[in-house]
N, CA, C and O atoms as a MOPAC input file, in Angstrom:
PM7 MOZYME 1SCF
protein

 N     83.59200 1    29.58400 1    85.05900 1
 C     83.03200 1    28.67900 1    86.04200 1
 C     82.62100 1    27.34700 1    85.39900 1
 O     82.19600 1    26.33600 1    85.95800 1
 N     82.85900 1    27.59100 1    84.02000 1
 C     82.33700 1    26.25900 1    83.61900 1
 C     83.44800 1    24.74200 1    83.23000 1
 O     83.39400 1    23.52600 1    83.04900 1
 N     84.38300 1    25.88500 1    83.27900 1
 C     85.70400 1    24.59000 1    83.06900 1
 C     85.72300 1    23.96200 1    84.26000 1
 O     85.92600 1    22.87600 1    83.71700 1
 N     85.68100 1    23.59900 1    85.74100 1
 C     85.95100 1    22.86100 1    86.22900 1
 C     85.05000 1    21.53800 1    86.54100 1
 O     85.45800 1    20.54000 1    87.13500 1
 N     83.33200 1    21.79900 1    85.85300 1
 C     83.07400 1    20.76900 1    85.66400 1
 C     82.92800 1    19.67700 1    84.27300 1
 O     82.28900 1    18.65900 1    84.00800 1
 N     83.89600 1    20.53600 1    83.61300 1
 C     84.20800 1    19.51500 1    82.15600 1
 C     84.68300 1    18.48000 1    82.79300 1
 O     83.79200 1    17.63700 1    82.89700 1
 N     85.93900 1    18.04700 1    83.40300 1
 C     87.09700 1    17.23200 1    83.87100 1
 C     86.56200 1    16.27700 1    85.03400 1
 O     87.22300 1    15.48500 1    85.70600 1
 N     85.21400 1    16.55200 1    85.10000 1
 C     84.58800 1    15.77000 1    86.24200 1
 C     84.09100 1    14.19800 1    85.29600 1
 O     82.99600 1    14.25500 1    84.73700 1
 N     84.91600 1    12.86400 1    85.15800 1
 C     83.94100 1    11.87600 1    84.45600 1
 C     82.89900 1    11.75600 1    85.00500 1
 O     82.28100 1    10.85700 1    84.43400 1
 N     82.40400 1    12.11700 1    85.71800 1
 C     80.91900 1    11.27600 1    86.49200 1
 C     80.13400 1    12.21900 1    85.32500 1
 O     79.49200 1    11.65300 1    84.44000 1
 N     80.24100 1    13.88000 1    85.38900 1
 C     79.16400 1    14.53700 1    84.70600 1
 C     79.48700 1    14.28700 1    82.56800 1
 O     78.69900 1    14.49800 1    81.64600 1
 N     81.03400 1    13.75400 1    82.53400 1
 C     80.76400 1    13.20100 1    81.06100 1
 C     80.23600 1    11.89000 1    80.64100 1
 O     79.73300 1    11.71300 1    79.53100 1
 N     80.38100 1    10.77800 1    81.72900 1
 C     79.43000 1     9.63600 1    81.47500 1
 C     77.90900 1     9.82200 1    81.49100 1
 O     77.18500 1     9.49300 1    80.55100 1
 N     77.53200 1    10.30900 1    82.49900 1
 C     76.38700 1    10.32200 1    82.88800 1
 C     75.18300 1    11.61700 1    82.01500 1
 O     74.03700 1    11.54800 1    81.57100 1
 N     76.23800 1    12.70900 1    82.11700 1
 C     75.08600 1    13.28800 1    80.85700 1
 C     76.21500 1    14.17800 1    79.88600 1
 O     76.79300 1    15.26500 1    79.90100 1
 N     76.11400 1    12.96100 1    79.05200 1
 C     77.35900 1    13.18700 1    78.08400 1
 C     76.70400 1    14.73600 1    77.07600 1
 O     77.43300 1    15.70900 1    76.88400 1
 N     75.53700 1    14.67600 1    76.65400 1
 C     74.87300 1    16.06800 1    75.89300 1
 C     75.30800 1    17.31000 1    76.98600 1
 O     75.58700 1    18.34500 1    76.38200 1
 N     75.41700 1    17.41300 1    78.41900 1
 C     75.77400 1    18.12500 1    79.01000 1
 C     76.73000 1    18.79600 1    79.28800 1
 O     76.72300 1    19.90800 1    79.81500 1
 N     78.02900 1    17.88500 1    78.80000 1
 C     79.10600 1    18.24900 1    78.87300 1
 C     79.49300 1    19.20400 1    77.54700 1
 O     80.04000 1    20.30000 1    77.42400 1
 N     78.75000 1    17.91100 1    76.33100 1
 C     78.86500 1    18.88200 1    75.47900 1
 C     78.48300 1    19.78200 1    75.25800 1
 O     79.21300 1    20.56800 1    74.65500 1
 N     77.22700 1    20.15200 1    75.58900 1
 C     76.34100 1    21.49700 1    75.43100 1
 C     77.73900 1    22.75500 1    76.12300 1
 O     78.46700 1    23.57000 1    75.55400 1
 N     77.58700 1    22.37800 1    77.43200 1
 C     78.72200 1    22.88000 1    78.34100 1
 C     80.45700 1    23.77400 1    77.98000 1
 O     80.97200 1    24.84600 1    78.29900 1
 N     80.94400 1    22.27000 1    76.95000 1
 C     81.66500 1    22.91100 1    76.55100 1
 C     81.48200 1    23.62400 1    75.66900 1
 O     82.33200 1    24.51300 1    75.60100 1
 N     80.49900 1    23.65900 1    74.69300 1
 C     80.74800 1    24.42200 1    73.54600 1
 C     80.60600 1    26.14800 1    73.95400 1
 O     80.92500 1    27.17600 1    73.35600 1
 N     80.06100 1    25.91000 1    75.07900 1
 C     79.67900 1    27.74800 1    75.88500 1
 C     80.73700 1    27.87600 1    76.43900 1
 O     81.07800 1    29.05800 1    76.48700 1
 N     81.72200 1    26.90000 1    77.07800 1
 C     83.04500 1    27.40100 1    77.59100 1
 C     83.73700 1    27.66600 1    76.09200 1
 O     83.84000 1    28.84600 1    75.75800 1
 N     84.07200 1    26.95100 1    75.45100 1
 C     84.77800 1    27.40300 1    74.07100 1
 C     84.61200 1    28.88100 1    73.64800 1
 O     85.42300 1    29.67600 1    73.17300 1
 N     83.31400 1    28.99500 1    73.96900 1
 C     82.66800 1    30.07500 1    73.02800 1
 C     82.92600 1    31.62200 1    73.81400 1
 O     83.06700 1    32.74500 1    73.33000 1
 N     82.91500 1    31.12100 1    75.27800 1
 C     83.65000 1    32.09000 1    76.34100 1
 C     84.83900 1    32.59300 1    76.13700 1
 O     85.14000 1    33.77500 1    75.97000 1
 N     85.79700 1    31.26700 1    76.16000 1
 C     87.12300 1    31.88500 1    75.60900 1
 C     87.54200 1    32.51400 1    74.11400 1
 O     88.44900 1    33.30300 1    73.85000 1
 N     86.52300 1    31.86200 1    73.19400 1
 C     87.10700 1    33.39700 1    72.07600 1
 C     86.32900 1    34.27600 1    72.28500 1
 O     86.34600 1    35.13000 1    71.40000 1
 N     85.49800 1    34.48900 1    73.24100 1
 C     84.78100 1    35.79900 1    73.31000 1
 C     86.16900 1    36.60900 1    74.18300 1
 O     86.68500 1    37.50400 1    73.51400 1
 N     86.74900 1    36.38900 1    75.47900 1
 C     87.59100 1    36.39300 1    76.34200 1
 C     89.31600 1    36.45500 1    75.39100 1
 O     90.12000 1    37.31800 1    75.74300 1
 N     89.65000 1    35.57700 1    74.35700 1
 C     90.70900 1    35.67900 1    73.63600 1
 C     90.76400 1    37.36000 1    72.64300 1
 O     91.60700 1    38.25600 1    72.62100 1
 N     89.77400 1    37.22700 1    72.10900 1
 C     89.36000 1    38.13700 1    71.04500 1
 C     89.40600 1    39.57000 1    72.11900 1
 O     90.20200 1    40.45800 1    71.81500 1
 N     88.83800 1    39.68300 1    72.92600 1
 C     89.02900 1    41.13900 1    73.98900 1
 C     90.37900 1    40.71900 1    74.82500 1
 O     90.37500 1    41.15300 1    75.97700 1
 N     91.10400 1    40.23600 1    74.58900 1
 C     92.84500 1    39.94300 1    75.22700 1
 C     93.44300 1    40.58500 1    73.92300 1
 O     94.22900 1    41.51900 1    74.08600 1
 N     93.12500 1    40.14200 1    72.53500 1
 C     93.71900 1    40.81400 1    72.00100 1
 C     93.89600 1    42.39900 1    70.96700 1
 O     94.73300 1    42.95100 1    70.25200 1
 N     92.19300 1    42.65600 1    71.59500 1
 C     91.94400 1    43.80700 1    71.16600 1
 C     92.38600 1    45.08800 1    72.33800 1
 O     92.48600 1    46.28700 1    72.07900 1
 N     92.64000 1    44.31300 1    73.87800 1
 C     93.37700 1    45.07300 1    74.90800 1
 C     94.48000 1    44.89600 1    75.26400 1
 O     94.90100 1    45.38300 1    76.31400 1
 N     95.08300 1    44.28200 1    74.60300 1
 C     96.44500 1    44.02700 1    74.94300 1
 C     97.19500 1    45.37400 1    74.78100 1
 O     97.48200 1    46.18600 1    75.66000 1
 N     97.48700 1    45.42900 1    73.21800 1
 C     98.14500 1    46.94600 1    73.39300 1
 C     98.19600 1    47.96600 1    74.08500 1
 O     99.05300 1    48.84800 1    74.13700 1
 N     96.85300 1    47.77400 1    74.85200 1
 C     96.96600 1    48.98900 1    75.69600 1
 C     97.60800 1    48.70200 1    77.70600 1
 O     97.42900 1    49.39000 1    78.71000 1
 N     98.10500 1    47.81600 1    77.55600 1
 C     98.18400 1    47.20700 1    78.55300 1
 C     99.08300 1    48.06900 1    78.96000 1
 O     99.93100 1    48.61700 1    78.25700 1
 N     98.79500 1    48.28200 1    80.83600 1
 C     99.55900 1    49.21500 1    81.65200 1
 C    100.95300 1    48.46000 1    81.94700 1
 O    101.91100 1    49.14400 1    82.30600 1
 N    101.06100 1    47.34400 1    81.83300 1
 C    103.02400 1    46.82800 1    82.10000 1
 C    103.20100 1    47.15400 1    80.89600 1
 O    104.11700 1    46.36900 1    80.64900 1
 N    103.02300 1    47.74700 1    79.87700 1
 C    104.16000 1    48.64400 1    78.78000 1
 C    104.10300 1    47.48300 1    77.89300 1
 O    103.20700 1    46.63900 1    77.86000 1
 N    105.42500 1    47.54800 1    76.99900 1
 C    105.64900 1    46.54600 1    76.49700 1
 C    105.21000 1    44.93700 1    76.75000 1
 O    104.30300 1    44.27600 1    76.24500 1
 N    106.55100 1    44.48300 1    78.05100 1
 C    105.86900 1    43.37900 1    78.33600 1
 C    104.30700 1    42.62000 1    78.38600 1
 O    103.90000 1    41.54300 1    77.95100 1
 N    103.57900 1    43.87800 1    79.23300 1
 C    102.28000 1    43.51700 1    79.05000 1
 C    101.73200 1    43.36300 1    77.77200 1
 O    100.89700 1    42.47200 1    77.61400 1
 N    102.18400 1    44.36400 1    76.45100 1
 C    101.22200 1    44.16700 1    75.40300 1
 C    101.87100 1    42.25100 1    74.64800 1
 O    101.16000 1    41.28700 1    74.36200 1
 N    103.19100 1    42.36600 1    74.57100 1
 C    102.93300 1    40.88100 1    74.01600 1
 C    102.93500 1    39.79900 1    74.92600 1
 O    102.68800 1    38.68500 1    74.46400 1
 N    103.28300 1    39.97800 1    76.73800 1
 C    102.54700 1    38.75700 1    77.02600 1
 C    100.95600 1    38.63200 1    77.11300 1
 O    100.45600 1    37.56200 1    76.76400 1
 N    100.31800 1    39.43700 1    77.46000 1
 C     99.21900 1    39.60700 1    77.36400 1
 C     98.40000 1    39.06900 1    75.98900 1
 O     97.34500 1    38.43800 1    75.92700 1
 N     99.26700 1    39.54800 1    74.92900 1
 C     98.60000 1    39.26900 1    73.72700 1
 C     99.24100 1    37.67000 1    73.52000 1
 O     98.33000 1    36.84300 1    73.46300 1
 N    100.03000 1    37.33000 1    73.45000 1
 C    100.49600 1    36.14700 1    73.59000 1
 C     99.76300 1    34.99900 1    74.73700 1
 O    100.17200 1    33.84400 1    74.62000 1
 N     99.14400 1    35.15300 1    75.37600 1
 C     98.45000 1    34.48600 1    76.09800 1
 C     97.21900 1    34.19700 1    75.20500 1
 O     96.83500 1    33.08300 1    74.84900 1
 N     96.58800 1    35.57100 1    74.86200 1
 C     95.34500 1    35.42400 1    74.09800 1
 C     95.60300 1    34.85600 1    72.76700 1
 O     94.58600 1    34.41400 1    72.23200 1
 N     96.92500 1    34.72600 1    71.94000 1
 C     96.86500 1    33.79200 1    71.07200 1
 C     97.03600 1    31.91900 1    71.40100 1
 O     96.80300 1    31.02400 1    70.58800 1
 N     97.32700 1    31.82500 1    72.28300 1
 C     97.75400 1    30.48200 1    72.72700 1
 C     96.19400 1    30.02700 1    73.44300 1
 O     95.94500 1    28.82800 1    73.57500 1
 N     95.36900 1    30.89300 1    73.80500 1
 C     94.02800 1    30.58400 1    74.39200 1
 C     93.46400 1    30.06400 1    73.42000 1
 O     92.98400 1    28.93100 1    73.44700 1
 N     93.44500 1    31.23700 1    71.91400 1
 C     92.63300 1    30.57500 1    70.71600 1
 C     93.37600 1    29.03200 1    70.47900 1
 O     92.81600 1    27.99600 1    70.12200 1
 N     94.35200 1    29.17600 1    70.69500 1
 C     94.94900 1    27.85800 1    69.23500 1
 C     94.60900 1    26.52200 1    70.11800 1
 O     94.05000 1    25.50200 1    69.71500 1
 N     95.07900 1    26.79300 1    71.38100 1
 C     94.15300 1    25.55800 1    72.37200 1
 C     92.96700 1    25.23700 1    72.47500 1
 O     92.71900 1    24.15700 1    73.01200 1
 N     91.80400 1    26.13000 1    71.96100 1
 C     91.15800 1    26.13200 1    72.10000 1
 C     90.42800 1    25.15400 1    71.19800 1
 O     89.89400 1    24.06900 1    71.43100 1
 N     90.59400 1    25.98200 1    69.93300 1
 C     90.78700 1    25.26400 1    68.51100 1
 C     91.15500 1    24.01400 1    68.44200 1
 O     90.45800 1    23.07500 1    68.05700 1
 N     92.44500 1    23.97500 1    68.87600 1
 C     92.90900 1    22.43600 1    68.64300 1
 C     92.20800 1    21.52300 1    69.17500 1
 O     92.04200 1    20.49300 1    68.52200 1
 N     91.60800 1    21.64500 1    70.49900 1
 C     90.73100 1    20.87100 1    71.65800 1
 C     89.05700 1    20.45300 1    70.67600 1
 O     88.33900 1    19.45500 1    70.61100 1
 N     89.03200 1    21.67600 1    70.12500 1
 C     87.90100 1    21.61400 1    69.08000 1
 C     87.84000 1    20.81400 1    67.91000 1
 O     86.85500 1    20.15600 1    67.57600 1
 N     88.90800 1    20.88600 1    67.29800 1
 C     89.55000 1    19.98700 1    66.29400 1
 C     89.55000 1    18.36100 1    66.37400 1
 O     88.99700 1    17.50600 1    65.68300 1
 N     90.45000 1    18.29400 1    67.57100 1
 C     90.46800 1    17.05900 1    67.88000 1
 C     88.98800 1    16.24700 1    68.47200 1
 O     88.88600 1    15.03300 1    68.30000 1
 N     88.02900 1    16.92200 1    69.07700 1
 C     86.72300 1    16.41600 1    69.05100 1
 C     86.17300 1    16.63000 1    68.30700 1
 O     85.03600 1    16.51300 1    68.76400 1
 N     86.08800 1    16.92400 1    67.26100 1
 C     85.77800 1    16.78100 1    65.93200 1
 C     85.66400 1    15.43700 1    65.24800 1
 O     84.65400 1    14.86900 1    64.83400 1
 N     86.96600 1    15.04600 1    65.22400 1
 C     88.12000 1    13.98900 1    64.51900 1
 C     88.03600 1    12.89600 1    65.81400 1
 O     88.90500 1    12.04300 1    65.99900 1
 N     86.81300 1    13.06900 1    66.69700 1
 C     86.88900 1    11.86600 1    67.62900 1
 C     87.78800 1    11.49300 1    68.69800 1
 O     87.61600 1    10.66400 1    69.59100 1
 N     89.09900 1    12.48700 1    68.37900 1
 C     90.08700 1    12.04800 1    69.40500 1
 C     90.16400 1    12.89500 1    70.55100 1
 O     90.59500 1    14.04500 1    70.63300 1
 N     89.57000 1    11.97700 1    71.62100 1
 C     89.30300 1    12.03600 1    72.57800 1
 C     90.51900 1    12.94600 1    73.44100 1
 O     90.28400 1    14.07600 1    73.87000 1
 N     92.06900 1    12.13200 1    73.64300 1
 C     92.68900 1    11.67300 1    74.16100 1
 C     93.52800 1    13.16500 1    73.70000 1
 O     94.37500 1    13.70400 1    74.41300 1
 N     93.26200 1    13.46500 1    72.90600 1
 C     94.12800 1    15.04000 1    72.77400 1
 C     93.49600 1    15.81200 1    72.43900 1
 O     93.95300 1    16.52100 1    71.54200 1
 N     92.26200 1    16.08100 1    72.89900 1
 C     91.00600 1    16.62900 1    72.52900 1
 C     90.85400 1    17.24800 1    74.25000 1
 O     90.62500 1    18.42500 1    74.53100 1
 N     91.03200 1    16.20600 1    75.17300 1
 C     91.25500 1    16.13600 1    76.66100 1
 C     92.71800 1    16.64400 1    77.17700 1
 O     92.75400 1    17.27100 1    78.23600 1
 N     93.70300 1    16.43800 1    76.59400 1
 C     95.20400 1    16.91100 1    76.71700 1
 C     95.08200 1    18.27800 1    75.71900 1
 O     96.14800 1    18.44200 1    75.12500 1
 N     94.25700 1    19.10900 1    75.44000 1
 C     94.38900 1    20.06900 1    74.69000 1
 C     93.43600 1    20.97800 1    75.62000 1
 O     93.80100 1    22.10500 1    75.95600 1
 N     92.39900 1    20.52500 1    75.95400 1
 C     91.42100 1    21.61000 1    77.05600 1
 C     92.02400 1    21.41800 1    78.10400 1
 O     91.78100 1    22.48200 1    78.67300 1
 N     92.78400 1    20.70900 1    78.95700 1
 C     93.92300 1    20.80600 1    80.12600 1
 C     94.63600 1    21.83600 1    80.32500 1
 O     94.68300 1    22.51700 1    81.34900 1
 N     95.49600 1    22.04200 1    78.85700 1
 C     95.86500 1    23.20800 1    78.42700 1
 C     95.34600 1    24.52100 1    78.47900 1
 O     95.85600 1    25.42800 1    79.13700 1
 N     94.24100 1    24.63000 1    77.72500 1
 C     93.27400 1    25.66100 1    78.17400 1
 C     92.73800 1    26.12400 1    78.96300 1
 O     92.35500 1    27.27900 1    79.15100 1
 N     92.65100 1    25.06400 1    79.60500 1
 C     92.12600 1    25.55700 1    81.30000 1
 C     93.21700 1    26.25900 1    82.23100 1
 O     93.20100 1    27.23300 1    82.98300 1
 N     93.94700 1    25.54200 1    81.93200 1
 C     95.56400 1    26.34100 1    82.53500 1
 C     95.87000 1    27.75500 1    82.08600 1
 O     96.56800 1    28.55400 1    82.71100 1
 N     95.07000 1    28.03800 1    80.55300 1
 C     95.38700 1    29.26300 1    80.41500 1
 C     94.29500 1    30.11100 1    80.97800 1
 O     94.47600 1    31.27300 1    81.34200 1
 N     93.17600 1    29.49400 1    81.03300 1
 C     91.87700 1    30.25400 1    81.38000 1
 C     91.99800 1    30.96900 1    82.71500 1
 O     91.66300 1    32.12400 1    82.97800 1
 N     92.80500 1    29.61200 1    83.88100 1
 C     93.31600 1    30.40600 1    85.19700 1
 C     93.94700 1    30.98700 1    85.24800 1
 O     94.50900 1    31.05400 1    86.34200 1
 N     94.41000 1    31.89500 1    84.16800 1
 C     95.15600 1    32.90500 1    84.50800 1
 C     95.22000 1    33.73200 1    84.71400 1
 O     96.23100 1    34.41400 1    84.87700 1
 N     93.82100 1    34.07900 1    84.81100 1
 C     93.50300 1    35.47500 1    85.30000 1
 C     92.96500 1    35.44500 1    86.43200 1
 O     92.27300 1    36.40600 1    86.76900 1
 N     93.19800 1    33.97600 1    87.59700 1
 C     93.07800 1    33.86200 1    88.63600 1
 C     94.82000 1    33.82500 1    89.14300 1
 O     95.21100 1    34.28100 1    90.21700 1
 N     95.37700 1    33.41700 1    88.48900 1
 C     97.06900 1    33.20400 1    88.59300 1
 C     97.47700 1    34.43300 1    88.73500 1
 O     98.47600 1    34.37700 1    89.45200 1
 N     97.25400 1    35.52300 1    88.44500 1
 C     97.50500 1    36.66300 1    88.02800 1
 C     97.19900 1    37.79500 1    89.42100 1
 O     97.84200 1    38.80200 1    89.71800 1
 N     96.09500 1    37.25400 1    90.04300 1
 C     95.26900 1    38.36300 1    90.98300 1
 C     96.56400 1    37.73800 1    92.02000 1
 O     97.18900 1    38.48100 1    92.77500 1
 N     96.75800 1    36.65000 1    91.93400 1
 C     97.17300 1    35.86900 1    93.79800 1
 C     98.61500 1    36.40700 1    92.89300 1
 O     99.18500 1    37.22000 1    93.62100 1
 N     99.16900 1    36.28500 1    91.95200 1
 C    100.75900 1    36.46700 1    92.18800 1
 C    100.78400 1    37.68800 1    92.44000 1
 O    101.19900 1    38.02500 1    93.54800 1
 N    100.36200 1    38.67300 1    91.51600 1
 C    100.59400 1    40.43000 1    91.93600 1
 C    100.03700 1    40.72400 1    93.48900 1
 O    100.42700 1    41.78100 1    93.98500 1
 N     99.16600 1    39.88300 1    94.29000 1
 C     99.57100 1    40.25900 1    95.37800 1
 C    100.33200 1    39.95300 1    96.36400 1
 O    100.57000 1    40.64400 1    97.35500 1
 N    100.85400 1    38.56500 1    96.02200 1
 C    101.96700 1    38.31800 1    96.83400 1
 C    103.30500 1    39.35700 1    96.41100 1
 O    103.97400 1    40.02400 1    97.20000 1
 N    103.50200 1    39.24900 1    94.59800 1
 C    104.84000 1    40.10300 1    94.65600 1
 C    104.71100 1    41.46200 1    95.48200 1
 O    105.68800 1    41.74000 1    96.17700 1
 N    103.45900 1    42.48400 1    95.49800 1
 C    103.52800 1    43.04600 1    96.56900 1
 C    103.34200 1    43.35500 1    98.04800 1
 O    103.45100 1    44.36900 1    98.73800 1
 N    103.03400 1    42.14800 1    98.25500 1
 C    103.50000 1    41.74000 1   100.05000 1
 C    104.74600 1    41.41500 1   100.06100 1
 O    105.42600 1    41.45200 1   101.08600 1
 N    105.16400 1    41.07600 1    98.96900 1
 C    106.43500 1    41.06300 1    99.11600 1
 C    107.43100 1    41.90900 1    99.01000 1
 O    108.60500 1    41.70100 1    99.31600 1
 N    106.68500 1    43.43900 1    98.31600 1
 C    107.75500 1    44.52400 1    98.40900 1
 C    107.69700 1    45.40300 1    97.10900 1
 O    107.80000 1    46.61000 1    96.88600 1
 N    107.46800 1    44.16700 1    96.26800 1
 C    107.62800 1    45.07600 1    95.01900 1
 C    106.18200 1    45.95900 1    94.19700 1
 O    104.98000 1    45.69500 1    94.15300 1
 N    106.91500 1    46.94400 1    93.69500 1
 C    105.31700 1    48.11800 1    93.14100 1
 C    104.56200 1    47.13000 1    92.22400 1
 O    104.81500 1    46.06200 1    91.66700 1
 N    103.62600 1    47.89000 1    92.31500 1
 C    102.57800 1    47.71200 1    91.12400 1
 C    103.30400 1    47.95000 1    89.99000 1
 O    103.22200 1    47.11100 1    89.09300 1
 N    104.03600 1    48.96400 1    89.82600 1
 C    104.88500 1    49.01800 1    88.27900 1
 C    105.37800 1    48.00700 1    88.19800 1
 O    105.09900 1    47.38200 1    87.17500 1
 N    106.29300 1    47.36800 1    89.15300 1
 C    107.57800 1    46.50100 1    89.06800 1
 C    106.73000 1    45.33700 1    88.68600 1
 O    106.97900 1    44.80300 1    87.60500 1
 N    105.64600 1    44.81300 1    89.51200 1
 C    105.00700 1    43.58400 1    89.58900 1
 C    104.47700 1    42.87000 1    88.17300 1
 O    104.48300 1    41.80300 1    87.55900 1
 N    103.97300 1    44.37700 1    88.11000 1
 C    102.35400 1    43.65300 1    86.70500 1
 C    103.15500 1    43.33900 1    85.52500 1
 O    102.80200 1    42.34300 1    84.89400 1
 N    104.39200 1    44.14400 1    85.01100 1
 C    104.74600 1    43.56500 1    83.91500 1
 C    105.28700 1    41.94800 1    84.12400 1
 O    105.06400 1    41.23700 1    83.14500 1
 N    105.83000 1    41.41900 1    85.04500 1
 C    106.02200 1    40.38400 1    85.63400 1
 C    104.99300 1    39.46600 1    85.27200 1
 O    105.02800 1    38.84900 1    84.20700 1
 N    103.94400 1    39.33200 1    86.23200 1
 C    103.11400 1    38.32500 1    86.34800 1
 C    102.29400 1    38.93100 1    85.09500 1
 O    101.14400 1    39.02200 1    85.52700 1
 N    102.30400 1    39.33800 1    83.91300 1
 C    101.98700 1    39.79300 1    82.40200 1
 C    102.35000 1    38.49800 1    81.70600 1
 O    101.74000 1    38.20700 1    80.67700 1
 N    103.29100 1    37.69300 1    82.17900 1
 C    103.83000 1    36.60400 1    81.91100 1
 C    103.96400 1    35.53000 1    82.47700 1
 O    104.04900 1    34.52100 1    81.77700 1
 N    104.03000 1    35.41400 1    84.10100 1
 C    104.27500 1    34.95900 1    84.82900 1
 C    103.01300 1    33.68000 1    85.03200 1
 O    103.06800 1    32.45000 1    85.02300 1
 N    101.84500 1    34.72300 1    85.21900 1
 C    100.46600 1    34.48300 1    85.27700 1
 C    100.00500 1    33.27700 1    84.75700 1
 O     99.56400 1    32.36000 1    85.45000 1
 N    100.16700 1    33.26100 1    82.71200 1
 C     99.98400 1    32.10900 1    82.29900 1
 C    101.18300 1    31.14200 1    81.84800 1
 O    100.90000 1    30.03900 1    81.37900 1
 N    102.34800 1    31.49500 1    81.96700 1
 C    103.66100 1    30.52600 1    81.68000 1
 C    103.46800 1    29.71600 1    82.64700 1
 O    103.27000 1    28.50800 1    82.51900 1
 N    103.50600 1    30.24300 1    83.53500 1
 C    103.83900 1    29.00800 1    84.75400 1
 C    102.26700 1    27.89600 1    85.02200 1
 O    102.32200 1    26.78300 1    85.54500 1
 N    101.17600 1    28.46100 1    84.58900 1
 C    100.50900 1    27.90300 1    84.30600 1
 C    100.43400 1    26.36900 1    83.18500 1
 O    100.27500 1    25.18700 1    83.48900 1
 N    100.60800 1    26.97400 1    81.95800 1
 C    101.02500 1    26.03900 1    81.03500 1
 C    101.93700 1    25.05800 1    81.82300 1
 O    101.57100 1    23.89300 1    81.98000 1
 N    103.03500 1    25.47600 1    82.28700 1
 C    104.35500 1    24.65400 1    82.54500 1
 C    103.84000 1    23.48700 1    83.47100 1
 O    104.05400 1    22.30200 1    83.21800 1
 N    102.98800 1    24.03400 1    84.80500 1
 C    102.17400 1    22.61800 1    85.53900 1
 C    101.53900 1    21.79100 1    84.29000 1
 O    101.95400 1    20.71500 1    83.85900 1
 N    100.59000 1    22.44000 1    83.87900 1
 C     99.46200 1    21.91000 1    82.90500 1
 C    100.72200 1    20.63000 1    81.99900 1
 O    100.55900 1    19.43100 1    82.22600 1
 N    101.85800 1    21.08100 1    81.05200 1
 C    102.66700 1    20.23000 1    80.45200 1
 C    103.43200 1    18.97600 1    81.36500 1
 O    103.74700 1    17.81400 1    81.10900 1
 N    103.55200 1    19.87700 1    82.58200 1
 C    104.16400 1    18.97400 1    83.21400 1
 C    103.54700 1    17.64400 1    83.65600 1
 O    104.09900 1    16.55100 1    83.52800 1
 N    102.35400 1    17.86000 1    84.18500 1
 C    101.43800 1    17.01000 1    84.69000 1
 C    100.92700 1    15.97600 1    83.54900 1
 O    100.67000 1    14.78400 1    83.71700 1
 N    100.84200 1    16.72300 1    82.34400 1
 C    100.33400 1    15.72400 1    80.85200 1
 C    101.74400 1    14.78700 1    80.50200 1
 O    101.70000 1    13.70800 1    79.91100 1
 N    102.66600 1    15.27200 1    80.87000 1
 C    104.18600 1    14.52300 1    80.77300 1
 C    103.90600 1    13.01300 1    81.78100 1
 O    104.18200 1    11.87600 1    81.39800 1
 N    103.24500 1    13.40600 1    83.24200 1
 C    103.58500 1    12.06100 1    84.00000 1
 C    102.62500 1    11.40900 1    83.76600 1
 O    102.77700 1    10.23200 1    84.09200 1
 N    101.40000 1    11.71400 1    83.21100 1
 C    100.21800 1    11.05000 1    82.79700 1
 C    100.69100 1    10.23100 1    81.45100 1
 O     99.88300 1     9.53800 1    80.83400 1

């Protein structure tokens, strides 16, 4: 709940300690959240697929995460902001995830068939807006 008011400028001009305070508890969310992706992955019910997209999500959470960290570190703003974009895209994915597996089954297909699917589906297509959108910007 806390990523969508990072991206708000009014709340980073105005109480810039806030944002930061802010993010550093969202950061700190997602390797809490990365770190249990990849200690459950293996056991993931889509089988295979699920264990390395699943786990593959949770490595791409850390390294975005990191990098976003990195780069505000090092002052740079500008891919510091194009790097938590990213992250946030991966963070919804476990909102991406609830709405696709239930459409694929309104649409017909099992719970078996589905979950290994959106195991991947969930945060790829996520990223892919997220890149796409940093492309026309």
């Amino acid at each position: 709940m806390l990523g969508p008011w990072q991206f708000l400028s009014r709340v980073r001009v105005r109480w810039p300690r806030v944002h930061v305070w802010t993010g550093r508890a969202y950061l700190l969310a997602v390797l809490s959240g990365a770190l249990g992706g990849l200690y459950f992955a293996p056991t993931s019910v889509a089988g295979q697929p699920g264990v390395v997209g699943f786990g593959l999500l949770a490595v791409f959470w850390l390294y975005t995460g990191a990098q976003a960290y990195i780069s505000i570190r090092r002052r740079d703003v500008v891919a510091h902001r194009r790097w938590m974009i990213r992250n946030y895209a991966l963070t919804f994915a476990a909102v991406t995830l609830r709405l696709e597996l239930g459409l694929l089954q309104l649409g017909g297909l099992s719970f078996d068939v589905a979950f290994p699917i959106v195991a991947w589906s969930c945060w790829v297509l996520n990223w892919l807006v997220a890149e796409m959108w940093l492309r026309r910007r």
